[in-house]
C-alpha positions as CSV (number, residue, x, y, z in Angstrom):
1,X,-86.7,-8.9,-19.0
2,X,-85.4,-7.8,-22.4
3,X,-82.8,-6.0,-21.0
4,X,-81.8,-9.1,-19.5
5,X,-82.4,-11.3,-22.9
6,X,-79.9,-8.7,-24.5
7,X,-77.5,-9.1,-21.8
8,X,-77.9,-13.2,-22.0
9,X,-77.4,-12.7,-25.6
10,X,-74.7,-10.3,-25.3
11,X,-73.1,-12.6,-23.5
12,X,-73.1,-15.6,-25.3
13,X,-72.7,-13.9,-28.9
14,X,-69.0,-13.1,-26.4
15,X,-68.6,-16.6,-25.0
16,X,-69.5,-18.2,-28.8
17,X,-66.9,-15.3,-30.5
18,X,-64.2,-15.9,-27.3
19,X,-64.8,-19.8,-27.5
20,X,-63.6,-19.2,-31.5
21,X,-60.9,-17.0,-31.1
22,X,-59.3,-19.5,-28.3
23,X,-60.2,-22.4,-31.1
24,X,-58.5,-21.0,-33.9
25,X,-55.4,-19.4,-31.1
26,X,-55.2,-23.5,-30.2
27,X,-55.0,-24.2,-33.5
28,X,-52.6,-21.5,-34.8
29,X,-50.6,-22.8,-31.6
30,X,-50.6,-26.5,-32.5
31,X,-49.5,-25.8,-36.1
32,X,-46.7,-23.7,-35.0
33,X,-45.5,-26.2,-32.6
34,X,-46.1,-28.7,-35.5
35,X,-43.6,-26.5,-37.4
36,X,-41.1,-26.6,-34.6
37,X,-41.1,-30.1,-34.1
38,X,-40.7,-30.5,-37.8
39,X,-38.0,-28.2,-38.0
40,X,-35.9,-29.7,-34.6
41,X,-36.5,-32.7,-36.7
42,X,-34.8,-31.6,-39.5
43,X,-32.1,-29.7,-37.3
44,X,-31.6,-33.4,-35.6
45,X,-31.2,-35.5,-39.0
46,X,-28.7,-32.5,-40.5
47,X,-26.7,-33.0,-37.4
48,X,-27.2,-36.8,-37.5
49,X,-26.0,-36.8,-40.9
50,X,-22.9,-34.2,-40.1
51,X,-21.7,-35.8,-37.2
52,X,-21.7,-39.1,-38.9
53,X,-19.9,-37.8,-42.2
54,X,-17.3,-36.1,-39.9
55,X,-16.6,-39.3,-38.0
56,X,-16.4,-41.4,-41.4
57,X,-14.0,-38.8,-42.9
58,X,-12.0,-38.9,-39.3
59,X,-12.0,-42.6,-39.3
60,X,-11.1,-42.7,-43.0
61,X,-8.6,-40.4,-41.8
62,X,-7.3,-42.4,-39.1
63,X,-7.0,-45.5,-40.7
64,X,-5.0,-44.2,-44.1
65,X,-2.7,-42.6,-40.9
66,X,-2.4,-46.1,-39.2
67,X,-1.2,-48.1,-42.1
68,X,0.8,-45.2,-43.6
69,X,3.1,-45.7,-39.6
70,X,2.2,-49.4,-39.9
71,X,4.1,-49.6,-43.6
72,X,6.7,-46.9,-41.9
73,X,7.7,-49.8,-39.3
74,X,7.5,-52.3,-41.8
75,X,10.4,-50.8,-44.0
76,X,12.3,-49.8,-41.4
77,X,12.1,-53.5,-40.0
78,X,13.2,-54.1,-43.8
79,X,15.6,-52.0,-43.9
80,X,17.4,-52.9,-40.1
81,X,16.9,-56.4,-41.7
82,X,18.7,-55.8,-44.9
83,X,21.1,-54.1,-42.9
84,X,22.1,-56.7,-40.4
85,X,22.2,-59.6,-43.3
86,X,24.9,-57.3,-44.9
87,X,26.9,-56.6,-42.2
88,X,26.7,-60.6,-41.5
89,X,27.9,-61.0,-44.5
90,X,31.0,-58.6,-44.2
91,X,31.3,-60.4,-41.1
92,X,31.3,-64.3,-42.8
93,X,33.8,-62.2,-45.2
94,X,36.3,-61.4,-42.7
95,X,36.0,-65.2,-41.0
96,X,36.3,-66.5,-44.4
97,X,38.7,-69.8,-43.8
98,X,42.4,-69.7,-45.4
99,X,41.7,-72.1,-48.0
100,X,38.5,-70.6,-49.2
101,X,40.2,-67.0,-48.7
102,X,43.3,-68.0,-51.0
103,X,41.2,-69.6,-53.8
104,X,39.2,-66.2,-53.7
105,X,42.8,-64.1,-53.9
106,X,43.8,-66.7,-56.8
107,X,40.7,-66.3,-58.9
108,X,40.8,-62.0,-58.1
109,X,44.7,-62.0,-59.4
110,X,44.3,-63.7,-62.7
111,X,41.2,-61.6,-63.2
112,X,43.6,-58.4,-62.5
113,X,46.3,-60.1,-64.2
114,X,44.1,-59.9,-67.2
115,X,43.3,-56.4,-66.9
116,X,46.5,-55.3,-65.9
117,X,49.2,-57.3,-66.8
118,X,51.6,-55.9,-64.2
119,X,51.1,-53.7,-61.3
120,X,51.1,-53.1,-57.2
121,X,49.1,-54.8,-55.1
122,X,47.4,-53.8,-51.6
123,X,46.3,-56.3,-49.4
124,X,46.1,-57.9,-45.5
125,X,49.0,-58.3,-43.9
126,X,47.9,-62.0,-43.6
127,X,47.5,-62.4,-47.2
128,X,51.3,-60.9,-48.0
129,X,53.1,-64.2,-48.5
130,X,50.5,-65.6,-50.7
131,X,50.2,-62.6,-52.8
132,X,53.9,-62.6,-53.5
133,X,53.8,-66.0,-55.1
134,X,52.2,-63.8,-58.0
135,X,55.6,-61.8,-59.9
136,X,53.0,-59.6,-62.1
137,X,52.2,-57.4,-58.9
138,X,54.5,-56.1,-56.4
139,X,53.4,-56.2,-52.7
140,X,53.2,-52.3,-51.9
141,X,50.9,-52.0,-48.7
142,X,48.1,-53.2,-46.5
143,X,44.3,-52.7,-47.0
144,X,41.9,-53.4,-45.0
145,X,38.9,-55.7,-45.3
146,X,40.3,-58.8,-47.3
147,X,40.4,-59.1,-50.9
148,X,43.4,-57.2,-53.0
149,X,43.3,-53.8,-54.2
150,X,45.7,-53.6,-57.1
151,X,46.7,-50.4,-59.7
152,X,48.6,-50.4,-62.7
153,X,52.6,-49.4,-63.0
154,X,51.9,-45.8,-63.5
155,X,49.3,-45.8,-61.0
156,X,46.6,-44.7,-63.3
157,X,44.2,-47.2,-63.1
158,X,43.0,-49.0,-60.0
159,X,40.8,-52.5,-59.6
160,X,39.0,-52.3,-56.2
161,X,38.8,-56.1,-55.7
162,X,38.4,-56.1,-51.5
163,X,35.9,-57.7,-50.4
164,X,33.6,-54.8,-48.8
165,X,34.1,-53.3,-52.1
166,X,33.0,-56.7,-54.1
167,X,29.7,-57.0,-51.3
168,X,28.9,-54.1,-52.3
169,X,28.7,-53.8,-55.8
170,X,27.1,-57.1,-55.7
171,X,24.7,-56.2,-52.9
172,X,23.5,-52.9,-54.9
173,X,23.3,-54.9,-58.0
174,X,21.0,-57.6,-56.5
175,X,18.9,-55.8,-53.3
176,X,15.2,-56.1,-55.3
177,X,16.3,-60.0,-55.3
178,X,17.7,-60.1,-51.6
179,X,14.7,-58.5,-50.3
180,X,12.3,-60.6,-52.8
181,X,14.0,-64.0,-50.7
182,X,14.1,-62.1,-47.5
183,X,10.4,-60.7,-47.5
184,X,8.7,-62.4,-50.5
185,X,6.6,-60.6,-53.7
């Protein structure tokens, strides 16, 4: 029987160092898988976090791009606006009644009358006979859009009074105020 104690103890002195070396292999094993859940963890909030920045700076992105078009169409509605209220009022202009039209002519020739003294006129055909009533310019051809073009004697010096001409300067000099009435602020 003592070789059979020493076999017995043998064995157990085996099962009790085995039992130990599974122990501490379990608990090496659950620390490292404590590690790698700690560390897909981590992985998962990092990519959280990335994936979230990128879609606020995308967003951010998107929306500075939708109002930059969104004030694009605005001006351009603005501008077609401005655009169609001036060629309305070229249009009112040219419809202008014959009454209104020839206390316009009257009040452009005494203001080129003051300038020039003497001198050629251009005008519409329609406004000829009216124009002639006025001996300090002779009648010397047609222009077109309404008003009177007129240059001195020597034909040096020119006073763009037609109409277009007049819109114009007046529309240039006032557009901040037209589109302050037309589109507010």
């Amino acid at each position: 029987m003592g070789l059979e104690k020493v076999v017995q103890e043998i064995e157990a002195r085996a099962r009790k160092h085995s039992d130990e070396i599974v122990k501490n292999a379990e608990h090496e094993a659950h620390l490292i898988l404590n590690e790698a859940r700690e560390r897909a963890a981590k992985a998962e909030r990092e990519t959280i976090a990335a994936v979230k920045k990128d879609f606020e700076q995308r967003r951010a992105h998107e929306t500075a791009k939708a109002e930059i078009e969104a004030k694009k169409l605005v001006l351009n509605a603005q501008k077609e606006t401005l655009f169609a209220v001036q060629e309305k009022a070229k249009l009112r202009l040219e419809a202008l009644s014959d009454d209104v039209n020839r206390k316009i002519l009257d009040s452009l020739l005494q203001d080129a009358e003051k300038d020039l003294q003497k001198g050629h006129i251009y005008c519409l055909e329609k406004d000829k006979e009216f124009i002639s009533a006025f001996k300090a310019f002779s009648y010397k051809g047609t222009s077109k859009g309404g008003g009177i073009l007129v240059e001195n004697l020597e034909q040096t010096v020119r006073l763009d009074l037609r109409y277009p001409t007049l819109l114009e300067g007046v529309w240039e000099k006032n557009i901040s105020e037209i589109a302050k009435v037309l589109f507010g602020a």
